[in-house]
Each structure stands twice: as structure tokens, then as C-alpha cells.
C-alpha positions in Angstrom: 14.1 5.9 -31.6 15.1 3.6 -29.0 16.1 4.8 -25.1 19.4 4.6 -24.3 20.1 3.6 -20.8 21.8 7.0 -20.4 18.9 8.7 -21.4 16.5 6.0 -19.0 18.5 6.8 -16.4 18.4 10.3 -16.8 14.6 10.3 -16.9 13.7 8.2 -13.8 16.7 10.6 -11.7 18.3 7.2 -10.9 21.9 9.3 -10.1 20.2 11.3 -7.1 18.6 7.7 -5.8 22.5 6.2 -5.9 24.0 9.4 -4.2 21.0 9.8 -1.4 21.3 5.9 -0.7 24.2 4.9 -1.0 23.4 1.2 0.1 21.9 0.6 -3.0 23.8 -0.8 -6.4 22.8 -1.2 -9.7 22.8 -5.5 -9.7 23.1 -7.4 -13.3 19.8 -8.6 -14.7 18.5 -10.1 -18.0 14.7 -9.0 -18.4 13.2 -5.8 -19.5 14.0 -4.0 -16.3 16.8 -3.0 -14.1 17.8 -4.4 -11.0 18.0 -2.3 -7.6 19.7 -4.1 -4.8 21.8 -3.7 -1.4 20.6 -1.8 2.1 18.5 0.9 2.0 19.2 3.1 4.9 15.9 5.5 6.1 14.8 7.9 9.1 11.1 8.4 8.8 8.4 9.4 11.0 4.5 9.3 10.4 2.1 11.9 12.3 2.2 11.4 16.0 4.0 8.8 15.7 7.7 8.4 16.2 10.3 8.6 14.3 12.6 5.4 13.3 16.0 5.3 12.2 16.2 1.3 10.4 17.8 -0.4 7.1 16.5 -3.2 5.2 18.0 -6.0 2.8 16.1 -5.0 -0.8 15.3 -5.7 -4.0 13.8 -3.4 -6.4 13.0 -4.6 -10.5 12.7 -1.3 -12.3 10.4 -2.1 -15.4 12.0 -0.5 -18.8 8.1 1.0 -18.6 8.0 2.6 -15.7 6.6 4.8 -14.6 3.6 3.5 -16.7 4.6 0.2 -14.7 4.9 0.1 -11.0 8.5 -1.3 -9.5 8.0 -4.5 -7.7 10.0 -4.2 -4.6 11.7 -7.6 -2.2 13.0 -7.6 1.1 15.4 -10.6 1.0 16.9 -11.0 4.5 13.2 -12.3 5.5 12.6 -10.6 8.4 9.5 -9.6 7.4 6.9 -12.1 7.3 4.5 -13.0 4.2 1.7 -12.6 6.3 2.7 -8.9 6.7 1.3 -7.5 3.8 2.8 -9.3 1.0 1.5 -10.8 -2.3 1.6 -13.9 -3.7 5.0 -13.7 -5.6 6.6 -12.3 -2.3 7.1 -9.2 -3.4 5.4 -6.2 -0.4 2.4 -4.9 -1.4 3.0 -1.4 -1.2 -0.9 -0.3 -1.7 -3.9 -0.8 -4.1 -2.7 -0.7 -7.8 -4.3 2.2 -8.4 -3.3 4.5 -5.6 0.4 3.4 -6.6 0.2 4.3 -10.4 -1.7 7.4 -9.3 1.5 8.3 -7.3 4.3 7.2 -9.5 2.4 9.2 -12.5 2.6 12.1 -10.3 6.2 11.7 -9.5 8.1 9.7 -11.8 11.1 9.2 -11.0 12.7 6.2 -8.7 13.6 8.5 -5.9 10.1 9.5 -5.3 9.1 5.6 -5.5 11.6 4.9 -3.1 10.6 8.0 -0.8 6.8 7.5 -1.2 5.9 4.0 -1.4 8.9 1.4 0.1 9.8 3.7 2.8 6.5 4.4 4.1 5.8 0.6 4.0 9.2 -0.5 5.6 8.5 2.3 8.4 5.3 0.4 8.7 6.7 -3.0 9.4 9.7 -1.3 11.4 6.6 0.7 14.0 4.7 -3.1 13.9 7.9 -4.5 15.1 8.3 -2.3 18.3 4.3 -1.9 19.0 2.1 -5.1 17.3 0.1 -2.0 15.3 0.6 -0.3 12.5 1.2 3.4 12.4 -1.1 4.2 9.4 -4.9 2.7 8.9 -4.6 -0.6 7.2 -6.2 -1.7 4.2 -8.2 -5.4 4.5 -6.2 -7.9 2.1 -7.0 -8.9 -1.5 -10.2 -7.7 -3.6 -11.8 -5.9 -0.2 -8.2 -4.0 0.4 -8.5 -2.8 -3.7 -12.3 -1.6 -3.3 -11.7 -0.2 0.2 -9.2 1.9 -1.2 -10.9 2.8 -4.6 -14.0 4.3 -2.7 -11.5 6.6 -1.1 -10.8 7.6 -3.8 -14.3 8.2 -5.0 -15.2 9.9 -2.0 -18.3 7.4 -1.1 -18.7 5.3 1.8 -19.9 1.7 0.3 -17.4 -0.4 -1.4 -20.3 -1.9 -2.7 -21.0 0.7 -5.8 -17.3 0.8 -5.8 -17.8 -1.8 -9.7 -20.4 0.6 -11.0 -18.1 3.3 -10.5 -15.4 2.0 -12.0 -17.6 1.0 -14.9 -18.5 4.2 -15.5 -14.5 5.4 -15.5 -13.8 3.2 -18.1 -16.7 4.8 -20.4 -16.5 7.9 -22.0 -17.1 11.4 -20.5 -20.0 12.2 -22.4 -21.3 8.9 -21.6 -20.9 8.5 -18.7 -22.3 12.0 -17.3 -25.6 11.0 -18.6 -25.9 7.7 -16.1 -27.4 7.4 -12.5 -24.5 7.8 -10.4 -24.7 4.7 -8.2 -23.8 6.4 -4.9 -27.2 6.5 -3.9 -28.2 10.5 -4.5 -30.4 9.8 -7.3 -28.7 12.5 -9.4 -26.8 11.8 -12.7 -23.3 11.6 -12.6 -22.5 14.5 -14.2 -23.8 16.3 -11.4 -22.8 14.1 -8.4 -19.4 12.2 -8.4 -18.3 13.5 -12.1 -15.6 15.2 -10.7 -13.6 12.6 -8.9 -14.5 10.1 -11.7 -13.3 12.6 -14.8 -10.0 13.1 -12.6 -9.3 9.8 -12.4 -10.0 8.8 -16.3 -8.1 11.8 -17.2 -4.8 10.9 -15.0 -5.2 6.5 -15.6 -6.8 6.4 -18.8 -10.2 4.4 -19.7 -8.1 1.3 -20.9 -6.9 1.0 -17.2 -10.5 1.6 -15.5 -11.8 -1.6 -18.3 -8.8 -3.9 -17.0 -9.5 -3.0 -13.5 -13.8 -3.8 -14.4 -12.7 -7.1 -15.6 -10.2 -8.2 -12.8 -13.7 -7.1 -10.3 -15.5 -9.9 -12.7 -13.2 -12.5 -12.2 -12.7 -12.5 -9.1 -16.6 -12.3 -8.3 -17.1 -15.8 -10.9 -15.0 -17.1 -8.8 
């Protein structure tokens, strides 16, 4: 049975986004998703840092998919620059592709987007403003920003095995337990990493860990 936009809406909790910020309208669109735009109005603080009171000029695209597709997410006024953490479309890069679908999964609805990925990044650029630093630890840009963040995620130090473990994400359990983990320890995976890597195929899936293995190929070809 197809969705009904009442019953879209209803899932992603878009009333509470419109009532909390109030900024934001519902903007007509053609496309498979639905079009956030306006001011969106925040006070937000990060540890030990202060706290900022700021609006920005948005845009957010809403995929008919989400949350099993991440919002994409414009700030059209321009003031902040694309060599501040944007990609190649224009739209902010709000963190590693899998860290966001990790954190939309676990909080679907388009408040908690808002609250936990644009706000945090806007506060970001709002701090870098005032002090020429950013409040949080930065991620490098492109391919080393994703495996930087993905052996975080793994818990190991070298973004270098940071392929092997993703290869072994997009295997099956049984599978993959039986292989050398390639953090160094010698030990096979089932009793090293396992854990982190079985967490992660359980919440992503194995199809997402093969798309991610093939991007890592590409980009390495060329």
C-alpha cells in the first residue's frame, strides 16, 4: 500500500519540527522528496565551549526514503563558504556517510536530523566565525575524512586496515569470524574486533558495507 503524505509525515514527526521552528515551511517541490525551507533559529553550546544563539537561511530535501536516505541540507544566504566543509554539489557535509545513517537509523524522525546533525554543524561554522577554530575535532576532507571516521568506529588506530574491515562487514557473520582480523593482534576476528564489526552489519546491513568496499576501490584506481 502506498504512504500517504499524512501518514509520511506522521512517521518522520514533521508537526513537532514546524511548531519547534517555526522559521521553517514546507516549500513546493517536484522530485521524490519534500522540500524544507526558511530560517532556522538555534541556541546551542558544545562542551566547554560557549553557547551561541544564531539563525541561518536553509534548505533541507527530505528523501520519500528517509530515514534509509540521509536529508541533504543547503544554506542559501552564502555566508558560509564552500571551503568550509561542503561537498561537491554545495550541499554541508554534515559527517561521514556512515556515522549519519548510523544516527538517523537511531532516531528517525526530521527533528532529531535537524537537532543532531545541521545544528551541530551550523554551531560549528557559527564558533569558526567568532574564533578561526572549530569547537569539535575536525575530520580531514574526502576519502581520509570517511576512513578517519570509520576506524572510530572500529575502535583501531590505523585508517590503513580501515578496507579490510569494511570487507569483512560486508561478509557474513559466520564468515567473517573465521578471518585474521587485520588490526594487527594476530587473533581471528571473532575474538578481536567481532563485536564492533557484528554491530555495525547488524544496524547498516552487509549490502551497505559492499557499496562502501567498492567506493574505497574506486577511489584508490584512481
Amino acid at each position: 500500500m502506498t504512504e500517504s503524505v499524512r501518514q509520511r509525515f506522521m512517521r518522520w514527526r514533521m508537526e513537532e519540527l514546524l511548531l519547534k521552528y517555526s522559521g521553517l515551511r514546507l516549500a513546493p517541490t517536484s522530485g521524490p522528496f519534500v522540500k524544507l525551507a526558511g530560517y532556522l533559529s538555534f541556541c546551542a553550546e558544545a562542551p566547554r565551549k560557549e553557547r551561541i544563539d544564531d539563525e541561518y537561511e536553509i534548505e533541507i530535501l527530505v528523501p520519500f526514503r528517509f530515514p534509509e536516505e540521509v536529508p541533504s541540507v543547503r544554506e542559501i544566504a552564502r555566508r558560509i563558504p564552500a571551503s568550509y566543509h561542503k561537498l561537491s554539489d554545495g550541499s554541508l557535509c554534515l559527517g561521514s556517510p556512515t556515522r549519519l545513517r548510523l544516527m538517523v537509523l537511531g532516531s528517525p524522525w526530521i527533528n532529531s536530523f535537524v537537532e543532531l546533525c545541521v545544528i551541530p554543524y551550523l554551531y560549528g561554522y557559527s564558533y569558526f566565525e567568532k574564533h578561526s577554530k572549530s569547537p569539535f575535532g575536525e575530520l580531514d576532507h574526502g576519502e581520509d575524512g570517511i576512513r578517519q571516521d570509520l576506524a572510530s568506529l572500529y575502535g583501531v588506530e590505523g585508517r590503513d586496515v580501515v578496507p579490510q574491515l569494511v570487507r569483512l562487514t560486508s561478509m557474513k557473520r559466520r564468515i567473517a569470524n573465521k578471518r585474521i582480523c587485520p588490526c594487527g593482534s594476530s587473533q581471528r576476528l571473532g575474538r578481536c574486533h567481532n563485536r564492533r564489526v557484528n554491530s555495525l552489519r547488524n544496524r547498516l546491513g552487509r549490502r551497505w558495507f559492499q557499496l562502501l568496499l567498492l567506493d574505497m576501490r574506486s577511489e584508490r584506481v584512481h
